[in-house]
Every structure is written in C-alpha cells, then in structure tokens.
N, C-alpha and C positions, 0 to 999 in steps of 0.2 A: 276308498278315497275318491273324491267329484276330480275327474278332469281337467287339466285347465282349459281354459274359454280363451286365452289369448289369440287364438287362432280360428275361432269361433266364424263362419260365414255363411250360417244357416242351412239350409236342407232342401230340397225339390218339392216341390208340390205333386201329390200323387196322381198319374199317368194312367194308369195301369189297366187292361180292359178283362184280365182275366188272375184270377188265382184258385190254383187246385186243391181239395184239399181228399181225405179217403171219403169221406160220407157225401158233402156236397163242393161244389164249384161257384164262386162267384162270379157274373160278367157285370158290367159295365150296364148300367139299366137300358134296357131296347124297351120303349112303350109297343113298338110292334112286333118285336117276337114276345118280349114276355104281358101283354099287357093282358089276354083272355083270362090264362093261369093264372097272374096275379088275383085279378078279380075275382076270381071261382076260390082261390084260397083263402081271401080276405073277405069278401061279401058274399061266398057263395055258401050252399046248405053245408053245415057243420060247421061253419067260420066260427070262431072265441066269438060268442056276445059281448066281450070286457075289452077286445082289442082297442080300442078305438079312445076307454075312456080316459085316459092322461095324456091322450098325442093331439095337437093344438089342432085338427085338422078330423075328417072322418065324426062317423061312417058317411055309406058315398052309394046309396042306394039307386040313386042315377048313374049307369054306365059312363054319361058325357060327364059328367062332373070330372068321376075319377080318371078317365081320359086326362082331361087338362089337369089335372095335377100330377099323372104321371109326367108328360108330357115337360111338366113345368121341371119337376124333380130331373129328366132327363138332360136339360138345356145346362144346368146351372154345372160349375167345378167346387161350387163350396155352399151348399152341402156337395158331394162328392155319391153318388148312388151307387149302389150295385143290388142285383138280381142274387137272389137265394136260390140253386140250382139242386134239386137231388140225385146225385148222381145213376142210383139204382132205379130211379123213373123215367127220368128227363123232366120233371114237372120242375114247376118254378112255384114256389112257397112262401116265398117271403121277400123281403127289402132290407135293409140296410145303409147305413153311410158313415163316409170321413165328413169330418165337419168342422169348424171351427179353427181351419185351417192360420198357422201362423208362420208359414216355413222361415222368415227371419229370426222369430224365435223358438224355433225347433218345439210348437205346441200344437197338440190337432187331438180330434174328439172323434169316439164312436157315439152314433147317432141316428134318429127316427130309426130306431129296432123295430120294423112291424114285419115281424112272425107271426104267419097261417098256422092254425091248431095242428096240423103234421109235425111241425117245427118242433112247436114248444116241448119243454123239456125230455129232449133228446142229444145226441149227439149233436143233432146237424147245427143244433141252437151254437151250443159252445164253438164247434169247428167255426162259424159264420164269423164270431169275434175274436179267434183264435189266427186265423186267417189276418185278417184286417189290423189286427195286434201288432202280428209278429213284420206286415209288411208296412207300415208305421216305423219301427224301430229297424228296420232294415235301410229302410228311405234315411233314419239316422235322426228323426225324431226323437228328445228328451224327455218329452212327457206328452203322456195319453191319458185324457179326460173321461170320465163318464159323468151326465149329470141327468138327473132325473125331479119329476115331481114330489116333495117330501112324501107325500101321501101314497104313493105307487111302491106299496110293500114286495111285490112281487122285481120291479125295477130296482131296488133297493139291495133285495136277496141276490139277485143275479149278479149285480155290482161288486156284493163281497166275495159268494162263491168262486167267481173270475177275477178274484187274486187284487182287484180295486182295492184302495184306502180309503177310507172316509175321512175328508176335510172339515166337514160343515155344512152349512145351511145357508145359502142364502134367501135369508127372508125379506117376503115381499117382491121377490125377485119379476115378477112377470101377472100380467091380467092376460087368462087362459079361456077361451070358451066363457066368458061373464063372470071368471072365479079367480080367485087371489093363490098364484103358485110360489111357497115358497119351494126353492130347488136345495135338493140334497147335489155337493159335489164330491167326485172319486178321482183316482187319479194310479196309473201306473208311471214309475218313472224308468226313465231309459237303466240305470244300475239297479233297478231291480226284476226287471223283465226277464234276465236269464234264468234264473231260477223259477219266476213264472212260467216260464216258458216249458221248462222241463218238466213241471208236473200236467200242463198240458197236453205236452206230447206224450211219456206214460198213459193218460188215460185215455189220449186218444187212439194209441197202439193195441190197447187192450181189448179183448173180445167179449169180455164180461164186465163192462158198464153198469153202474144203478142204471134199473130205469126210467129214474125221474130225469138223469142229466145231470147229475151231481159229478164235479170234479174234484174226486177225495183226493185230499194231498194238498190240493190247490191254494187253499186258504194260510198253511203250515207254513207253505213260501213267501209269504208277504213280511217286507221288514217293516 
C-alpha cells in the first residue's frame, strides 16, 4: 500500500562526499586528485573503444579538453559526480552521477555511467550503482530513474539486470552527436527498492560472483 503524501515536504538534495562500499568507494569527483587515473582509465591503452559512443560528450584525445570537462562535471550539484575508487588498488576507474535531481518531488536519476574497461562487468560496476541506489532512498527519495539511448543494448541490459523497470521510449527525445536519440526510461521506486536491495546485498556478500557481473536473483525482485 503507497503512503500517504499528506505530509509530503520533499527530500534534501544529495551532500554526500564519500560512500563505502566492499569492492570500491565513491568520492565526490576531485579533477586533481582523480583527474590522471581517470584519464589512463578512460583514454588510456586498453580503455573500451565503445565507451564513449552513446554519451553526448568524448572521446577526449586531448588531455586539456578533458581537463575542462572534468572540471566542468566537478563545479556543477546536478548532474551531482563522483569518483569510482577500487579499493584493492587505490586507482580510480570510472565516474558516475545523481542527476536529474528534483528533491521537491522526491525524483533523481543515475547518470553519465563512464566505466574504464577494469570496471566493466564486474562487481565494482554493480557496487558503484548499488551504492548511489541505496543512498537515494536513504536521502528518502521515491523514485530512481535510469534513462539511456534506445540503441545502447548494453545500457539497456544493465538497466534490467539492476532490478529497473522499463517504462518506454521516448522517441525523438534528443539530437546527440548529429543523430536523432530516442531514450529508453527505467525506473526503481522507493516500495520496491527493499527487496531490490536485498538481492544486492546477497550477491554482493557472496564470494562467488559470475564473472561477467551478473546480479542473479536481482531481476526476480522487481514488481
């Protein structure tokens, strides 16, 4: 049964400059501590050749380039950044963010996911949005968004396996790079999260993972 809303006076805007999890740690994006690492993870030899091609921005084959767009990602509260930290190295691998922030109406999104090839389908992938999920709904936001390029099958896959629902399409939604994006949207909502929750936590407890990153169970939780 939904809540009532009578008392309804929205949510905080998220703060937060650190969240731990077993595999990696999020901070708060630093252009100067993490800006090298980034770079070596994302443009450096072994970087995904495929990162880059559904995200409105990249690749960034000039250092200064991507400077100022760290930089830029840094300055702003919505989108909202943080650093992909692994704990068992101290490298930094990837990015992420809150975005689409609405705390009047308790609505915010995960966003610009760029995972360095370490990342990807790994633990540290699922922990990064498992993290940023659970402190979403902590902050006492009601729904969590993901929205992706229709065409980004791999953005898509990830969407379902992490316990998203799919809404729909919106088409024609955005002119991307010279090309017409219709956007796939997902969506967790705040009553269905606990039980999201817990099949994360299982398989994040567990020592024997698939190796692709798959979160078994995960999907079975979804109403």
């Amino acid at each position: 049964m939904t809540a009532s809303l009578a008392d309804w006076k929205g949510v905080p805007a998220p703060t937060t400059t650190l969240l731990e999890g077993r595999f990696i740690r999020l901070e708060k994006l630093d252009p100067a501590r993490h800006g090298d690492q980034l770079f070596n993870a994302l443009e450096g030899p072994g970087a995904d050749p495929k990162l880059w091609n559904y995200l409105p921005y990249g690749p960034f084959p000039e250092r200064s380039v991507f400077n100022d767009w760290l930089n830029n990602h840094a300055a702003q509260t919505d989108p909202y950044f943080f650093s992909v930290i692994d704990r068992a190295t101290g490298q930094v691998q990837g990015i992420l963010s809150l975005m689409s922030i609405v705390p009047a109406q308790g609505r915010i999104e995960i966003g610009h996911v760029t995972f360095g090839a370490p990342m990807q389908r790994s633990p540290k992938s699922t922990e990064a949005v498992y993290l940023l999920a659970r402190h979403a709904f902590e902050l006492g936001y009601r729904r969590l968004e993901w929205k992706c390029n229709n065409g980004n099958a791999r953005s898509k896959y990830a969407a379902e396996r992490l316990g998203f629902s799919f809404e729909g399409v919106f088409r024609q939604h955005m002119v991307v790079k010279g090309e017409n994006r219709d956007t796939a949207w997902y969506s967790i909502l705040d009553g269905e999260w606990p039980a999201i929750a817990a099949g994360f936590e299982r398989w994040l407890s567990d020592d024997n993972q698939a190796p692709d990153g798959q979160v078994k169970g995960l999907v079975e939780c979804r109403s």
